[in-house]
Residue, then its C-alpha position, 0 to 999 in steps of 0.5 A: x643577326x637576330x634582327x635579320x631573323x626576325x625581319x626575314x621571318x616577318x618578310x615569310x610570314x606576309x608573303x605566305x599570308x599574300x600567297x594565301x589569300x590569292x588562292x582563297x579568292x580563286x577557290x578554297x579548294x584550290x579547284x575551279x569552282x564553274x567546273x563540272x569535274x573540277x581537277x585539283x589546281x596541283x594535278x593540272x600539268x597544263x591548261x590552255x584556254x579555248x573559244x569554239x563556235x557551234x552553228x546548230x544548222x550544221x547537220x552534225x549538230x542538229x541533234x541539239x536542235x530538233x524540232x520542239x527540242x532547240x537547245x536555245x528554246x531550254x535556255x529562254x524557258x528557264x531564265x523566264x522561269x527563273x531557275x537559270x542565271x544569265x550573265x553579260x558575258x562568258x567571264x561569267x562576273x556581271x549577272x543580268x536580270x530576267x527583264x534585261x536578257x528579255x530585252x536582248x532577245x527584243x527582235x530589232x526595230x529595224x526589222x518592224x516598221x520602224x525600219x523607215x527613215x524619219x523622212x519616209x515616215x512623215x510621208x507616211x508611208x508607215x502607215x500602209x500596213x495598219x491601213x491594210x489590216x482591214x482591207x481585202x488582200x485580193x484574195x477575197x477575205x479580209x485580213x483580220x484587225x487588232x481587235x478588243x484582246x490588243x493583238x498587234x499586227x504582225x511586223x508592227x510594235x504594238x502602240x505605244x510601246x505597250x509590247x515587244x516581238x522576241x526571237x524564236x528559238x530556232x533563230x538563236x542557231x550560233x552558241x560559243x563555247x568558252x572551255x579549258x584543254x587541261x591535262x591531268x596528270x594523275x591520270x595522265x590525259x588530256x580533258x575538255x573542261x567547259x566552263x561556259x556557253x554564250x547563245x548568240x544572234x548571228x549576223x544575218x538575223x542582226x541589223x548591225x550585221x555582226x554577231x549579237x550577244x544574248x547571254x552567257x550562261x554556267x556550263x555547271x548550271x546547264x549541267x544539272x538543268x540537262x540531266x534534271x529534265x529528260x526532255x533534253x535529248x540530243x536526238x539520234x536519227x539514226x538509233x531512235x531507241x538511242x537518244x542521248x542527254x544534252x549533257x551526256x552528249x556534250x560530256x561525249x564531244x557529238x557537236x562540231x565547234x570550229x575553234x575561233x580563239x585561244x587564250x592570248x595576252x592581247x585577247x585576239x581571235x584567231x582571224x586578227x592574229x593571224x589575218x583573214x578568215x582564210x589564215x583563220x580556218x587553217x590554223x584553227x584545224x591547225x590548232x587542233x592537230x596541235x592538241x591531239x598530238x600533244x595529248x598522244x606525244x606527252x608520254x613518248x621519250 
């Protein structure tokens, strides 16, 4: 009997030191660490993980990108200035280098000359738009050529890779939100927590035609960028006197971000799951009748 005590005792004691280093891993404090708000891991009465697809050409999110005011055009200017960490994807694990998100925003080659085939390029026919650099257009004044300072033709790489065009700002119009749906049971409501924001190429500006990924940034990095710099404004055309933080105005929900994808064992959008762009849209509105009424329902017996 004393040696099933003490192995008992001994199996306890591993499972309670397994137990506890699984919860220093995730966070000493048992709270999220990438969370603004973070809400203690014993208050948490259920969480469900959500994507959501923001097209900042919408007019309910043009706020966020105004004129010389691009939410997009904040986010290159301070990974450049280097008080912005990029990351590969919005898991958030793998960092990239400043040069490395530069190279993301690289416009294709295939929009630049290099867009010829090797066959059109033997013949020559790259060669048209340097040769006219100098030539009178019709309109009777010479286009200007590169000069001393090595300014490159526009629509052409400068020689010998020396350089590179990059995407404006107002080009980077689609930003993935990646945020968890939790409810808080001691304050007995359902909150939007997000964790991180993905700026992306979107199809039609990309030769692949598909969505390309520039970076994924900390939603809590971007937190305290916004309220640090009172030029990020989420504008209010219809109350100037009223213009609002980006950060007050995510914490408000003023954007519209259609949900894609919801946290599933085999990690599918909602349009592979469920078949079609069509079935996809239906039960994404779907989706969040299903959150509201969870959140209005939870109490009621």
């Amino acid at each position: 009997m004393k040696n099933f005590v003490k192995y008992a005792g001994a199996a306890f004691v591993t499972l309670a030191t397994c137990t506890l280093v699984s919860a220093q891993e995730r966070d000493n404090s048992g709270k999220n660490p990438d969370s603004v708000r973070p809400i203690d891991d014993s208050n948490v009465m259920w969480k469900q993980r959500l994507w959501r697809r923001m097209d900042l050409n919408e007019k309910q999110n043009q706020p966020f990108f105004s004129k010389n005011n691009e939410i997009t055009k904040y986010l290159i200017e301070w990974v450049q200035s280097g008080v912005l960490q990029p990351y590969k994807n919005d898991s958030l694990k793998t960092k990239i280098s400043k040069e490395e998100f530069m190279r993301n925003l690289e416009i294709d080659d295939a929009f630049g000359d290099n867009a010829l085939s090797d066959e059109e390029k033997a013949a020559g026919f790259g060669n048209e738009t340097a040769a006219a650099a100098g030539s009178d257009d019709g309109w009777g004044d010479p286009k200007p050529k590169a000069g001393a300072e090595g300014k490159a033709v526009a629509g052409t790489k400068p020689a010998g890779g020396a350089g590179a065009f990059y995407r404006l700002p107002r080009e980077l119009t689609i930003i993935e939100i990646k945020e968890d749906a939790i409810f808080d049971k001691q304050r007995s409501r359902l909150y939007f927590d997000i964790q991180a924001i993905t700026m992306i190429v979107p199809a039609n500006k990309s030769v692949a035609g598909f969505d390309k990924v520039i970076a994924s940034f900390k939603y809590k990095d971007l937190d305290k960028l916004f309220r640090s710099n009172p030029n990020c404004i989420w504008y209010n055309a219809q109350n100037e006197a009223q213009h609002k933080n980006m950060a007050d105005a995510f914490d408000l929900r003023l954007f519209h971000a259609r949900l894609i994808k919801k946290g599933n064992a085999e990690d599918k959008d909602l349009q592979e799951m469920y078949g079609g762009d069509k079935k996809g849209l239906m039960m994404s509105q779907q989706l969040e009748y299903k959150l509201m009424e969870m959140e209005h329902n939870l109490w009621e017996y």
